[in-house]
N, CA, C and O atoms as a printed pandas DataFrame, in Angstrom:
     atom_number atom_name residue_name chain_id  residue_number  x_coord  y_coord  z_coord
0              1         N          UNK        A               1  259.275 -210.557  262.636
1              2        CA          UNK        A               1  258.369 -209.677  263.346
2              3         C          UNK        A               1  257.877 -208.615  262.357
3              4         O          UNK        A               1  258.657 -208.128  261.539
4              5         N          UNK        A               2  256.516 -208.230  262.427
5              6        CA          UNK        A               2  255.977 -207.200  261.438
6              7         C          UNK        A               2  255.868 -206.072  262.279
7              8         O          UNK        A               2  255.391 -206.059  263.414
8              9         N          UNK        A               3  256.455 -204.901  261.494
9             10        CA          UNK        A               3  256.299 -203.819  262.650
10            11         C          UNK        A               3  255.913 -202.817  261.348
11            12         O          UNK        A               3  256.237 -202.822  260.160
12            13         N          UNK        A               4  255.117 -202.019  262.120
13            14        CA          UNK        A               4  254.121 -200.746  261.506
14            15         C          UNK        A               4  255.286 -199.520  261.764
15            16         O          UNK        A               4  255.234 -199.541  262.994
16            17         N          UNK        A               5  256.040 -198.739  261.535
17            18        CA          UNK        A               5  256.185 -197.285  261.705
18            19         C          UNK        A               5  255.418 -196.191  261.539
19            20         O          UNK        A               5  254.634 -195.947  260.622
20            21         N          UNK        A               6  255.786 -195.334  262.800
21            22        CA          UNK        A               6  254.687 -194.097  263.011
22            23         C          UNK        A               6  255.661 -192.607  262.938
23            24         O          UNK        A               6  256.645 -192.344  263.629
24            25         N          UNK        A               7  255.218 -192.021  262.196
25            26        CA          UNK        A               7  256.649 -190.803  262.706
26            27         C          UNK        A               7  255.099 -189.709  262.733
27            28         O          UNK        A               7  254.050 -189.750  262.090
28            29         N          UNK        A               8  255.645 -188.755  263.860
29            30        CA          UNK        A               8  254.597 -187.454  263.816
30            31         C          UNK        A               8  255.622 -186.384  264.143
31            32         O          UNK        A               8  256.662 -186.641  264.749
32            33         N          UNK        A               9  255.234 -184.985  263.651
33            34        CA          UNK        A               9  255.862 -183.871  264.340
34            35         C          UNK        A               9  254.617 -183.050  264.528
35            36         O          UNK        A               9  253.568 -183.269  263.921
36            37         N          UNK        A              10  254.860 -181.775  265.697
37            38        CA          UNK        A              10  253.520 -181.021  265.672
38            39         C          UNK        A              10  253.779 -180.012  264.361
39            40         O          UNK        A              10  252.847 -180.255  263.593
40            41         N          UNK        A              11  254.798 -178.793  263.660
41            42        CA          UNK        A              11  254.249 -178.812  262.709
42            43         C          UNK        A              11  254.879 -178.925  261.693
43            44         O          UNK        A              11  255.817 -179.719  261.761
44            45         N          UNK        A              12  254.660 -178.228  260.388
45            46        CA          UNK        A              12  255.153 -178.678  258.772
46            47         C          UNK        A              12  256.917 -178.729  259.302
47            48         O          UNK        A              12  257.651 -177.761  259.501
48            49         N          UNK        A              13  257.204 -180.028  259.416
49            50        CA          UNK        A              13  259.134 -180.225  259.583
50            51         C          UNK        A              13  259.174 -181.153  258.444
51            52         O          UNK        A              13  258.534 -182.186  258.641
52            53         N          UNK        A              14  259.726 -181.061  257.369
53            54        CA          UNK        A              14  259.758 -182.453  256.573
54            55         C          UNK        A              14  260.700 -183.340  256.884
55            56         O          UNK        A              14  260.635 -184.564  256.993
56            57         N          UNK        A              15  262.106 -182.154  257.093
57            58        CA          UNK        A              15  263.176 -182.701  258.190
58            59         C          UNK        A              15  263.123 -184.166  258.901
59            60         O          UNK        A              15  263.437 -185.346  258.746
60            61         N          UNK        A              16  262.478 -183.211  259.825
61            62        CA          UNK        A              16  262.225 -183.998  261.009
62            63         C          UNK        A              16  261.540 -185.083  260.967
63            64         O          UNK        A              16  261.735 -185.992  261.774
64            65         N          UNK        A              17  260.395 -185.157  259.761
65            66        CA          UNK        A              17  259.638 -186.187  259.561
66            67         C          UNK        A              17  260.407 -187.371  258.510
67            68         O          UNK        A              17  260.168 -188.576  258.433
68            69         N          UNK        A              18  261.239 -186.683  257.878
69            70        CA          UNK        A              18  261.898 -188.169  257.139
70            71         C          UNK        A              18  263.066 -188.729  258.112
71            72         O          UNK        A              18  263.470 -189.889  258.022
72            73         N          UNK        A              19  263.732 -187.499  259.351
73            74        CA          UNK        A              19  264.620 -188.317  259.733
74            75         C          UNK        A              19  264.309 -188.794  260.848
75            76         O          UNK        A              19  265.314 -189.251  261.394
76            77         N          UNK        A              20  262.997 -188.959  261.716
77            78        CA          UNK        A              20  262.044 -190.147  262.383
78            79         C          UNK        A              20  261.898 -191.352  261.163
79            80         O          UNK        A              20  261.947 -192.524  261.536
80            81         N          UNK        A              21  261.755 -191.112  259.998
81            82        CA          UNK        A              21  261.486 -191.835  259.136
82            83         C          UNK        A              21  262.907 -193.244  258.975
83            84         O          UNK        A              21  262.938 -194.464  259.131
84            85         N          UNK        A              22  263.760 -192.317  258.639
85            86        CA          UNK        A              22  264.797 -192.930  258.215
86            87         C          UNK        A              22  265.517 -193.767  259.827
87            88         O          UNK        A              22  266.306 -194.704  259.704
88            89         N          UNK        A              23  265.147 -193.313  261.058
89            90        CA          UNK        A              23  266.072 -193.572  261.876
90            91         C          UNK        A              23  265.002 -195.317  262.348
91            92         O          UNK        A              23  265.415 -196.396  262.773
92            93         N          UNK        A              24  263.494 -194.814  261.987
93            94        CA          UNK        A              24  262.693 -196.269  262.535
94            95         C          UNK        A              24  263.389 -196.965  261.349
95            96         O          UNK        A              24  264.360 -197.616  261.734
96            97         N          UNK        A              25  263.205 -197.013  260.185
97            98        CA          UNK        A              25  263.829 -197.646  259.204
98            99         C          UNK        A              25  265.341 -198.686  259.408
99           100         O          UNK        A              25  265.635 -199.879  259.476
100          101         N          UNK        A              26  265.702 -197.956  259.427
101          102        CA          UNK        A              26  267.658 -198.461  260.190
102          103         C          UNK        A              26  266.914 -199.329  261.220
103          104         O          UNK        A              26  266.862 -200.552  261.089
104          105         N          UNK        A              27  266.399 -198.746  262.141
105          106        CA          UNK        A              27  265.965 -199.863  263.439
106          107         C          UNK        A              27  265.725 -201.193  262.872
107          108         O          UNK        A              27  266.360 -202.222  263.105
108          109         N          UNK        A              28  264.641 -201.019  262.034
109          110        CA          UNK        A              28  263.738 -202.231  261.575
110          111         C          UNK        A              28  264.975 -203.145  260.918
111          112         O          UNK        A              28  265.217 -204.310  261.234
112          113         N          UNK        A              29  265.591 -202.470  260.081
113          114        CA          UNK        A              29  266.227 -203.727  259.058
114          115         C          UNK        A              29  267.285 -204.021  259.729
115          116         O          UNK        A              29  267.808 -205.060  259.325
116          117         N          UNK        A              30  267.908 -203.432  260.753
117          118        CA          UNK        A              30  268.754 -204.046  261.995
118          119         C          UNK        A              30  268.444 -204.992  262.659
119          120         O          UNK        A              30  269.364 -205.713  263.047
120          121         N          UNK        A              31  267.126 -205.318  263.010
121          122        CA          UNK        A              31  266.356 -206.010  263.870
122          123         C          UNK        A              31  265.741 -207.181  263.126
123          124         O          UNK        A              31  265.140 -208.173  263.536
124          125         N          UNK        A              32  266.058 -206.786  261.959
125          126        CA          UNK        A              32  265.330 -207.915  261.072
126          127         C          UNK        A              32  264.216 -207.786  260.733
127          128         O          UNK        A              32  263.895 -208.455  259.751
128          129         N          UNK        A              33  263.297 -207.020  261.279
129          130        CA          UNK        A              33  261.862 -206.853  260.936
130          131         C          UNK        A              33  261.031 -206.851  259.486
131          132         O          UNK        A              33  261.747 -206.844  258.484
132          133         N          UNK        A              34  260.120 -206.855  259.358
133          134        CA          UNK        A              34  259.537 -206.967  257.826
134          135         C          UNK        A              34  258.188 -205.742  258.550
135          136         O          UNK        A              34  257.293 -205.811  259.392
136          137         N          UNK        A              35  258.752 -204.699  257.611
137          138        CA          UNK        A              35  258.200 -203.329  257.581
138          139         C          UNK        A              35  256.911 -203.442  257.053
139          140         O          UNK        A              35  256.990 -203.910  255.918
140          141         N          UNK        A              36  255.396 -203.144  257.491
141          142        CA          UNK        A              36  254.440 -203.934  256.497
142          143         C          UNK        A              36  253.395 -202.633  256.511
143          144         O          UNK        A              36  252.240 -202.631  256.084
144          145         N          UNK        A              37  254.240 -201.354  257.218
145          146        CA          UNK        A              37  253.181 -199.877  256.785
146          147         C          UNK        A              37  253.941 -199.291  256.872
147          148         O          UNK        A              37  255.099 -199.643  256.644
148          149         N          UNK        A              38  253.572 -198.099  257.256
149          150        CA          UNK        A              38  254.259 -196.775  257.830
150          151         C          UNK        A              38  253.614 -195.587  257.531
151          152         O          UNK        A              38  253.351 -195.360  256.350
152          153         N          UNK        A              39  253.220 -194.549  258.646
153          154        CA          UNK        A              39  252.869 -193.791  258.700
154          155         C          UNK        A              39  253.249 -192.508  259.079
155          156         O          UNK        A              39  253.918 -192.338  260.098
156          157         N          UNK        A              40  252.840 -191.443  258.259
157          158        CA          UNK        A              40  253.667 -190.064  258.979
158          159         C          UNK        A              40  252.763 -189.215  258.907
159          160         O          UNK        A              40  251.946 -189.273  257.988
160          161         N          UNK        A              41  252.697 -187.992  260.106
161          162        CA          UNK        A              41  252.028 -187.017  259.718
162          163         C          UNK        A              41  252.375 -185.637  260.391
163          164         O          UNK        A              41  253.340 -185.630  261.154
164          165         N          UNK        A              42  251.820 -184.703  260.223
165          166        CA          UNK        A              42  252.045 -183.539  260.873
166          167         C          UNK        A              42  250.692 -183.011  261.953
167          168         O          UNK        A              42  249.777 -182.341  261.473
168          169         N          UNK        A              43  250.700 -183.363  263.298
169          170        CA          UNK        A              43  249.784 -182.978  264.399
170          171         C          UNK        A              43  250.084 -182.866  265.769
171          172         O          UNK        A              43  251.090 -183.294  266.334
172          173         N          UNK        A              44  249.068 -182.216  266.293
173          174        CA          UNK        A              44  249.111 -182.414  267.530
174          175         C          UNK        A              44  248.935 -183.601  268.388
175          176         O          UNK        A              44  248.153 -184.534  268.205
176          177         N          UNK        A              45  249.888 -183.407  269.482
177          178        CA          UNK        A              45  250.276 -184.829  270.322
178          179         C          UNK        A              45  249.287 -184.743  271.481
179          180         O          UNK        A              45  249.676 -185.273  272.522
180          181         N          UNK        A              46  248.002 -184.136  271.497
181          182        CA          UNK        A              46  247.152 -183.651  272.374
182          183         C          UNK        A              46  245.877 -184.524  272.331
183          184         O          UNK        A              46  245.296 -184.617  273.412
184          185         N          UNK        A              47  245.276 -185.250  271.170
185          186        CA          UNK        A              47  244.901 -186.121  270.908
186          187         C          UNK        A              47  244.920 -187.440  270.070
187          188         O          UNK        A              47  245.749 -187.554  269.167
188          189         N          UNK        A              48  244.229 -188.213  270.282
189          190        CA          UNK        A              48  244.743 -189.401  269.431
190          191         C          UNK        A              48  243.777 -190.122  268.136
191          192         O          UNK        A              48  243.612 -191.248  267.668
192          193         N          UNK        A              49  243.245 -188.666  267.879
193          194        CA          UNK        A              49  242.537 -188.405  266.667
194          195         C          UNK        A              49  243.556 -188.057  265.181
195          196         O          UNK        A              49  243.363 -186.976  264.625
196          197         N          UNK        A              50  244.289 -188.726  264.782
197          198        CA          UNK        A              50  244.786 -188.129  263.740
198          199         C          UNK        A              50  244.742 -189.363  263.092
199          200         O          UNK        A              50  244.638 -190.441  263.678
200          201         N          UNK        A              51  244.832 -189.187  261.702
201          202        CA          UNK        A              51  244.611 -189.872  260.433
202          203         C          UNK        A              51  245.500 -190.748  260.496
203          204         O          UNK        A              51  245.024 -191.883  260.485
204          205         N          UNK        A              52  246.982 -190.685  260.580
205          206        CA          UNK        A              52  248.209 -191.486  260.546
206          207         C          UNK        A              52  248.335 -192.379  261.901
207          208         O          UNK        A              52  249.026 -193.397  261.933
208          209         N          UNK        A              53  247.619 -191.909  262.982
209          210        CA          UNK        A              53  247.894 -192.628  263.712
210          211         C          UNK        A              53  246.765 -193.948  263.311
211          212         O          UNK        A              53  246.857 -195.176  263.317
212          213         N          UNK        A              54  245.696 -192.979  262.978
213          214        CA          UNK        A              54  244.142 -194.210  262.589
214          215         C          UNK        A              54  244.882 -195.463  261.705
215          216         O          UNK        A              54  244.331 -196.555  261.847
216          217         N          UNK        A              55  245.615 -195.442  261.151
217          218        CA          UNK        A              55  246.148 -195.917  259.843
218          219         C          UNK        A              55  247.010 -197.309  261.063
219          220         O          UNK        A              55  246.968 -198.457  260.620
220          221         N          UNK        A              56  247.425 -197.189  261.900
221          222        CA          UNK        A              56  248.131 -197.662  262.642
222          223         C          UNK        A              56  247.532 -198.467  263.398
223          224         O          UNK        A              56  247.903 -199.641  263.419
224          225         N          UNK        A              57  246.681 -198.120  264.038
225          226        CA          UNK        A              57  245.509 -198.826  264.882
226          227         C          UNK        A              57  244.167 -199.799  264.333
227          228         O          UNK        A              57  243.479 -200.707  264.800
228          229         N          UNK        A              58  244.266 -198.887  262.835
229          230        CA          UNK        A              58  243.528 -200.265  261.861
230          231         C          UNK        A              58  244.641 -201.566  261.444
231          232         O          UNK        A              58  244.449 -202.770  261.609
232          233         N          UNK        A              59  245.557 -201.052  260.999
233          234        CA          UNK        A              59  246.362 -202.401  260.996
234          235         C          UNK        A              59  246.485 -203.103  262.104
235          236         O          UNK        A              59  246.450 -204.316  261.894
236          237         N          UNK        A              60  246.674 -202.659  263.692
237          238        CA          UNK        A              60  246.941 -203.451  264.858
238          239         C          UNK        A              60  245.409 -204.542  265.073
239          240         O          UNK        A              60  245.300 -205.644  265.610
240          241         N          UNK        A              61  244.462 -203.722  264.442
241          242        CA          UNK        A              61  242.941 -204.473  265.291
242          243         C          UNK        A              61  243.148 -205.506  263.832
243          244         O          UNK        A              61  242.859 -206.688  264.021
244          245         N          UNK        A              62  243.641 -205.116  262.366
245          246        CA          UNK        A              62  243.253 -206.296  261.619
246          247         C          UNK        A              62  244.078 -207.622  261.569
247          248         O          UNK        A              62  244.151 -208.334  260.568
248          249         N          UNK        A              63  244.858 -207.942  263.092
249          250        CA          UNK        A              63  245.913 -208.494  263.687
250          251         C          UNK        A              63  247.451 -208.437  262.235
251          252         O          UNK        A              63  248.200 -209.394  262.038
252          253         N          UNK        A              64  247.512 -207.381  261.629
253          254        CA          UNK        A              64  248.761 -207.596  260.635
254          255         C          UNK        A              64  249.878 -207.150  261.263
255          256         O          UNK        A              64  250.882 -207.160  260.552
256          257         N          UNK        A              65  250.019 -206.753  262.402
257          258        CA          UNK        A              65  250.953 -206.278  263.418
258          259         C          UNK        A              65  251.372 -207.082  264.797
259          260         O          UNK        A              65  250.729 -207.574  265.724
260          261         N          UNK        A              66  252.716 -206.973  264.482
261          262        CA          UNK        A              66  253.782 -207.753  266.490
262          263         C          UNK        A              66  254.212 -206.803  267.082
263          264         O          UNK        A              66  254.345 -206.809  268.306
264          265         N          UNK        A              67  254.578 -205.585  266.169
265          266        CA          UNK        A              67  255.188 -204.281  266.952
266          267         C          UNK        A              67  255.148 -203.076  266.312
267          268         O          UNK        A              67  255.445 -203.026  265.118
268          269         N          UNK        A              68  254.807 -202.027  266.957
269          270        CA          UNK        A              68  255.404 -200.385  266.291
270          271         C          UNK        A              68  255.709 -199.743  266.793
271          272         O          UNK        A              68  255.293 -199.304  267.865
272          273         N          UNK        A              69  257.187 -199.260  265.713
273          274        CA          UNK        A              69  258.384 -198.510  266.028
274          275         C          UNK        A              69  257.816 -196.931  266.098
275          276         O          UNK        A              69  257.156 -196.453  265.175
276          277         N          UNK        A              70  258.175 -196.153  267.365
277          278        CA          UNK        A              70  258.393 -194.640  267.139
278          279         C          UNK        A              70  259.559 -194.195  267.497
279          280         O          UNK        A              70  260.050 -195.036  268.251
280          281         N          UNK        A              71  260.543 -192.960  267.295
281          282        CA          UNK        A              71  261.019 -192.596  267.605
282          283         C          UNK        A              71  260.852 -192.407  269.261
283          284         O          UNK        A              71  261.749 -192.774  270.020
284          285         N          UNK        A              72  259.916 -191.947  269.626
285          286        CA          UNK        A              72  259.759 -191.130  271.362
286          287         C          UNK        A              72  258.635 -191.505  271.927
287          288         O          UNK        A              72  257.820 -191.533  271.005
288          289         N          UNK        A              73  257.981 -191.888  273.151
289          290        CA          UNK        A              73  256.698 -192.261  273.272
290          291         C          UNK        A              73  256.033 -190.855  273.172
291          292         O          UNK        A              73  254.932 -191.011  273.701
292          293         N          UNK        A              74  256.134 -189.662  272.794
293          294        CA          UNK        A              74  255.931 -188.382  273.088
294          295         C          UNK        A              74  255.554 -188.264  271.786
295          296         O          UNK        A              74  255.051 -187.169  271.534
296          297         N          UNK        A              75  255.677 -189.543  270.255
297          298        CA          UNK        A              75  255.145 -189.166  269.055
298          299         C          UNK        A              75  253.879 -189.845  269.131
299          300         O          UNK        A              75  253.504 -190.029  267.974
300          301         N          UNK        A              76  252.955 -190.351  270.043
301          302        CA          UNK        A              76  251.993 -190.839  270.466
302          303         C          UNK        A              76  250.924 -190.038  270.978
303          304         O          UNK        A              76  249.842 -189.849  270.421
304          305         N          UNK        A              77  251.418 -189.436  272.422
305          306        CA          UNK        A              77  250.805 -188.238  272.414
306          307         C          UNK        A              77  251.971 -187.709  273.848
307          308         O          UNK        A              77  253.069 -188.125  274.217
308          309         N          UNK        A              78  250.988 -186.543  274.370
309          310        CA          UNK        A              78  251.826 -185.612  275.011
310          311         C          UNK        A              78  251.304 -185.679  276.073
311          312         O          UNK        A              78  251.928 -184.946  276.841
312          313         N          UNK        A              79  250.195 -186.330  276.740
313          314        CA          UNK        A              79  249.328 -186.526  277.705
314          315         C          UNK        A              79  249.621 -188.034  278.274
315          316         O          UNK        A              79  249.449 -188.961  277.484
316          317         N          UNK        A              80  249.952 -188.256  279.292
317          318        CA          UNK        A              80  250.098 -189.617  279.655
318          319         C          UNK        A              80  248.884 -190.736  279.818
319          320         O          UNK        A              80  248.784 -191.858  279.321
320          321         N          UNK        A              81  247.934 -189.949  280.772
321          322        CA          UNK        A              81  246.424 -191.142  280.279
322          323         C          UNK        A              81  246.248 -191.661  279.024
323          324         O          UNK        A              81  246.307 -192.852  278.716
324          325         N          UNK        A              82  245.974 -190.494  278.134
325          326        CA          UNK        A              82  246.065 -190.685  276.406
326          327         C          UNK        A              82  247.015 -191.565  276.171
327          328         O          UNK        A              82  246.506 -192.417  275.443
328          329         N          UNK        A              83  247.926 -191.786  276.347
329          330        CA          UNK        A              83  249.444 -192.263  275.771
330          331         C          UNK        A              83  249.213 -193.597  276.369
331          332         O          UNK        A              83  249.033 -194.561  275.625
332          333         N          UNK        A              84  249.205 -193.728  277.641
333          334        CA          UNK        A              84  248.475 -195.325  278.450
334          335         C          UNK        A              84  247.552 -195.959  277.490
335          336         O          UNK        A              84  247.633 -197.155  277.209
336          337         N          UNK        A              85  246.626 -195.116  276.959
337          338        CA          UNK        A              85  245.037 -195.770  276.795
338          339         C          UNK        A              85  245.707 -196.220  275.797
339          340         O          UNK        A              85  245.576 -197.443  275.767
340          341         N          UNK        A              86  246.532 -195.743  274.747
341          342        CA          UNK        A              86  246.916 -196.475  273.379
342          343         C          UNK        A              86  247.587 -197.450  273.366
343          344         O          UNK        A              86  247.369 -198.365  272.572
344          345         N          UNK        A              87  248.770 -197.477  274.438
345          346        CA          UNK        A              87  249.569 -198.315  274.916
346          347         C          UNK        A              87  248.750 -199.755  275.375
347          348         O          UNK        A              87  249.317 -200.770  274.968
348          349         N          UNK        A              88  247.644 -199.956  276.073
349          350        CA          UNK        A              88  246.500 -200.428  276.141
350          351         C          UNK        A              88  245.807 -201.116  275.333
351          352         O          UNK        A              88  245.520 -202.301  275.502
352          353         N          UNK        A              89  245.462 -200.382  274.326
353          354        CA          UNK        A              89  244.618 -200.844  272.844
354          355         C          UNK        A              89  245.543 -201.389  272.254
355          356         O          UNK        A              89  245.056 -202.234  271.502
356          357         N          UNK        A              90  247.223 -201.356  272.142
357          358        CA          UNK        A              90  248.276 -202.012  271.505
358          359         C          UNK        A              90  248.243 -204.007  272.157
359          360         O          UNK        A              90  248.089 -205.047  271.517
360          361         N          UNK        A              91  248.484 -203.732  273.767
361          362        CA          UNK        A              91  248.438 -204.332  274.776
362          363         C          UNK        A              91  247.451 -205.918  274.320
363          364         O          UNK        A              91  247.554 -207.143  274.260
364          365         N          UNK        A              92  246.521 -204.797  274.092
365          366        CA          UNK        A              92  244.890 -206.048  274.238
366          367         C          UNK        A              92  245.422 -206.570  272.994
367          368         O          UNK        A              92  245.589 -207.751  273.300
368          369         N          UNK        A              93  245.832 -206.443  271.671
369          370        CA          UNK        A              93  246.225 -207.066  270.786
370          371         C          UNK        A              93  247.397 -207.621  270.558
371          372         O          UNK        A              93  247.826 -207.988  269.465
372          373         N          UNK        A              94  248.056 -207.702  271.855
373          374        CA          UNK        A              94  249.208 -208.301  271.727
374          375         C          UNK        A              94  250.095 -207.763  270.742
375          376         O          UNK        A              94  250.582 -208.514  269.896
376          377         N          UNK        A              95  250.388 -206.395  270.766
377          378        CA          UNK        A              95  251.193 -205.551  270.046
378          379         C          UNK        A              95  252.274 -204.981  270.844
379          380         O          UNK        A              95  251.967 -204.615  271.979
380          381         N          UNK        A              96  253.435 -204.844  270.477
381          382        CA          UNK        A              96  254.683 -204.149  271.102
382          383         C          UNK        A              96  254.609 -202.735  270.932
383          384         O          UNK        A              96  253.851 -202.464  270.000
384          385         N          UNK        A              97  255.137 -201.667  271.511
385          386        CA          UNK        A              97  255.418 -200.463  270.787
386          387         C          UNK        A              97  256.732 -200.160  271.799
387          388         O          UNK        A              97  256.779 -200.168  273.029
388          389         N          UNK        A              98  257.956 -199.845  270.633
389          390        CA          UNK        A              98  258.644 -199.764  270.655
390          391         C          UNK        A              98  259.421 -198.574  270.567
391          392         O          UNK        A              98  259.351 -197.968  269.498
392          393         N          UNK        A              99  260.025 -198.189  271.314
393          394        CA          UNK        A              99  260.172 -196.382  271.572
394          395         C          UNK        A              99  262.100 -195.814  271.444
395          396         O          UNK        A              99  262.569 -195.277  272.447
396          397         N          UNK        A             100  262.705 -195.937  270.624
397          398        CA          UNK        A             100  263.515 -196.613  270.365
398          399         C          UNK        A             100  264.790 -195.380  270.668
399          400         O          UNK        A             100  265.965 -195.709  270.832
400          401         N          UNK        A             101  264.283 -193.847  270.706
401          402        CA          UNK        A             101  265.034 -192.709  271.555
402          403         C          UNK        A             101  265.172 -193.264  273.015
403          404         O          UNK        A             101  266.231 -193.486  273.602
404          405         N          UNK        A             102  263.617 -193.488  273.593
405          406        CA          UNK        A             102  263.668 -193.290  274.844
406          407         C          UNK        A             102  264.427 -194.790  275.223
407          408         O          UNK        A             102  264.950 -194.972  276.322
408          409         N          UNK        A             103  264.412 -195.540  274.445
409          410        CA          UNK        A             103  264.704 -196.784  274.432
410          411         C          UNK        A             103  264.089 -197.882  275.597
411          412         O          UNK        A             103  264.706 -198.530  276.442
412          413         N          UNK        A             104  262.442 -197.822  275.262
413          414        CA          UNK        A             104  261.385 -198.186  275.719
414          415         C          UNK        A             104  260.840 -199.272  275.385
415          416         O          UNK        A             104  260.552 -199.084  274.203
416          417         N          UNK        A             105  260.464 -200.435  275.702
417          418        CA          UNK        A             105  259.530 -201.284  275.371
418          419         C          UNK        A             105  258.231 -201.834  275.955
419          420         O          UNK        A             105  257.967 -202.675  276.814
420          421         N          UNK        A             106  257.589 -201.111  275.234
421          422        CA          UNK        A             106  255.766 -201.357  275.898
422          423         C          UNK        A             106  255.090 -202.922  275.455
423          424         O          UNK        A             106  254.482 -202.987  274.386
424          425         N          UNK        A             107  255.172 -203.662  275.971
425          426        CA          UNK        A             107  253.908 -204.690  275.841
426          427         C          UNK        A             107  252.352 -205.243  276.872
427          428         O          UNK        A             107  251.552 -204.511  277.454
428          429         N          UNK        A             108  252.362 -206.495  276.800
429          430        CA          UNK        A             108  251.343 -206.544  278.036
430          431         C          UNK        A             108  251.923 -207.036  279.093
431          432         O          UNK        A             108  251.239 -207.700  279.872
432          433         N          UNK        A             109  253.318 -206.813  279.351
433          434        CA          UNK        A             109  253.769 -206.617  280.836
434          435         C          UNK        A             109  253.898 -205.498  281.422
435          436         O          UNK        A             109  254.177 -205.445  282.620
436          437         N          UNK        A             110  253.744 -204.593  280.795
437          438        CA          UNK        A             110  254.070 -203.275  280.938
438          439         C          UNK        A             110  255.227 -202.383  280.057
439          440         O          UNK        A             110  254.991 -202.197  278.863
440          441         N          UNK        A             111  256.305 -201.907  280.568
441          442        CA          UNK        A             111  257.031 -201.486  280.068
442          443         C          UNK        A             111  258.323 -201.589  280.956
443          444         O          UNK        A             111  258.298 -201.513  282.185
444          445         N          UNK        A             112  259.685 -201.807  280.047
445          446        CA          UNK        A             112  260.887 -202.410  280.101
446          447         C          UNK        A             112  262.021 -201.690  279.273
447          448         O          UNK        A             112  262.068 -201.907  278.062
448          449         N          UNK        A             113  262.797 -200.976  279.771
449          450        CA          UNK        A             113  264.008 -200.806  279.557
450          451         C          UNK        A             113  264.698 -201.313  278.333
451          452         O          UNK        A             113  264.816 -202.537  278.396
452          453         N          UNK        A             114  265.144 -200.853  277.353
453          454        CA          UNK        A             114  265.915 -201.831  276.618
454          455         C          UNK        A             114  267.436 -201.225  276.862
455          456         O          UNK        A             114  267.815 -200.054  276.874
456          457         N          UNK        A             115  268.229 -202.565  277.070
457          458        CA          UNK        A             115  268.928 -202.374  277.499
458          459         C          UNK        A             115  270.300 -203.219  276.784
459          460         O          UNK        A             115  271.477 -202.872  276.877
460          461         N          UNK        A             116  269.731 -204.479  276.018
461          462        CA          UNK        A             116  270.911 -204.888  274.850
462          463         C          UNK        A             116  270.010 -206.013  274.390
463          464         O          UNK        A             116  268.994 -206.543  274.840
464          465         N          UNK        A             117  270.919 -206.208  273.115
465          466        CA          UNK        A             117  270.262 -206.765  271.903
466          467         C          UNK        A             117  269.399 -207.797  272.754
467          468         O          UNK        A             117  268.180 -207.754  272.585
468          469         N          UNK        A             118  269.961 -208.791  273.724
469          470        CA          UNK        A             118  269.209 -210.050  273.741
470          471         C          UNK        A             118  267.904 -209.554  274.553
471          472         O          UNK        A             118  266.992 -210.361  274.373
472          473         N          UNK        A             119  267.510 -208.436  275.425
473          474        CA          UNK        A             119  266.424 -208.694  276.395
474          475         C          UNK        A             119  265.847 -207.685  275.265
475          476         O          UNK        A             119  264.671 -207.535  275.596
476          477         N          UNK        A             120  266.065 -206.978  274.187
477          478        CA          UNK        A             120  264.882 -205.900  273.563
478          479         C          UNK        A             120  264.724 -206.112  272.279
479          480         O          UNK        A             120  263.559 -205.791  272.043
480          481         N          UNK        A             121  265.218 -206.462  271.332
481          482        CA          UNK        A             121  265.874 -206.550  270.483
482          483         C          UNK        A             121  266.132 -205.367  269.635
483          484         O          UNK        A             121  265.546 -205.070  268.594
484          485         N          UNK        A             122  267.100 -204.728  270.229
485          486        CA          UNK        A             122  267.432 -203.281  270.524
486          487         C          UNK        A             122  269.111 -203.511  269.147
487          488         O          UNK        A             122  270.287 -203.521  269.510
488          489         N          UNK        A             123  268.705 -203.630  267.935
489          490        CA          UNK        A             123  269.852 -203.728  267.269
490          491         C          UNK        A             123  270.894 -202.199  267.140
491          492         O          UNK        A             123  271.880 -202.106  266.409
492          493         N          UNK        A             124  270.484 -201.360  267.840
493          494        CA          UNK        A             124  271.131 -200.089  267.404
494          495         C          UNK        A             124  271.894 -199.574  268.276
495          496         O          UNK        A             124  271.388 -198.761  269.049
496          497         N          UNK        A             125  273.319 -199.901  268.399
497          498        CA          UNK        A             125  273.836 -199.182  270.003
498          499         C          UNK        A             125  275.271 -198.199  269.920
499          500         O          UNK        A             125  276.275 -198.021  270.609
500          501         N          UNK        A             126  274.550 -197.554  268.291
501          502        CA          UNK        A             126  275.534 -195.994  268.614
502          503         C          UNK        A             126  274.069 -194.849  269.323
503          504         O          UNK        A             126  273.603 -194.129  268.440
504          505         N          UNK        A             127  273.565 -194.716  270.380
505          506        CA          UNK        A             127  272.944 -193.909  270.614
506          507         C          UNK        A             127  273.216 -192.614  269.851
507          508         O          UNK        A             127  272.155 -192.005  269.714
508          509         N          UNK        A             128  273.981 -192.139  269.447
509          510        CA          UNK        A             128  274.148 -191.103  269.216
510          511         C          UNK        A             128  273.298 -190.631  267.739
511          512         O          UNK        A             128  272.910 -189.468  267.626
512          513         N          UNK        A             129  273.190 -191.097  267.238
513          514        CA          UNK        A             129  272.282 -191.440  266.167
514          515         C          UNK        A             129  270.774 -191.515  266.648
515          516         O          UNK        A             129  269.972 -191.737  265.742
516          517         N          UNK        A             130  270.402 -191.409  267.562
517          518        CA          UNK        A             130  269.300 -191.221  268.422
518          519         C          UNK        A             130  268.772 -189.896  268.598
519          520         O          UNK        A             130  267.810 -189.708  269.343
């Protein structure tokens, strides 16, 4: 599975931004995945105008993407229509997004619980590390 990583914070955390970084990371090579971007940035979760996310959504439309990892669906945006509509544009391309705090899985069924390795492929189950 090729999965894109997205990490955002609203502002300058480097912290926070490598350890979204490092925690999709662990996910991926748990899961087996083959990491084929990754994006980070520092913005607001108010629109879905930002550069890093653009970076994300060009790879999904140039079909090089099956899934992308965020930490929270809340690093997407902070508005739920907004957050749908992307979820949506993922959807139509047959893209996963994978929410791996909230321990979420968005596709074009909707969204599903992950709940153990075999129904999510949810390789990470010290939550606490979450």
């Amino acid at each position: 599975m090729r999965a894109f990583l997205y990490c955002r914070v609203a502002h300058d955390d480097s912290f926070a931004l490598e350890h979204q970084r490092f925690l999709l990371q662990l996910y991926a090579k748990q899961a087996g995945y083959t990491i084929i971007g990754a994006a980070d940035e520092y913005g607001s979760g108010l629109t879905l105008e930002r550069p890093a996310l653009q970076k994300v959504t060009d790879a999904v439309v140039a079909g090089k993407v099956d899934v992308v990892l965020v930490h929270s669906l809340t690093r997407i945006g902070r508005e739920w229509g907004m957050t749908q509509s992307y979820i949506d544009l993922l959807a139509r391309h047959k893209v996963k997004l994978l929410c791996i705090r909230d321990r979420l899985l968005f596709d074009e069924n909707g969204a599903a619980p992950i709940l153990t390795t075999k129904n999510a492929e949810c390789p990470l189950q010290d939550t606490q590390i979450l």
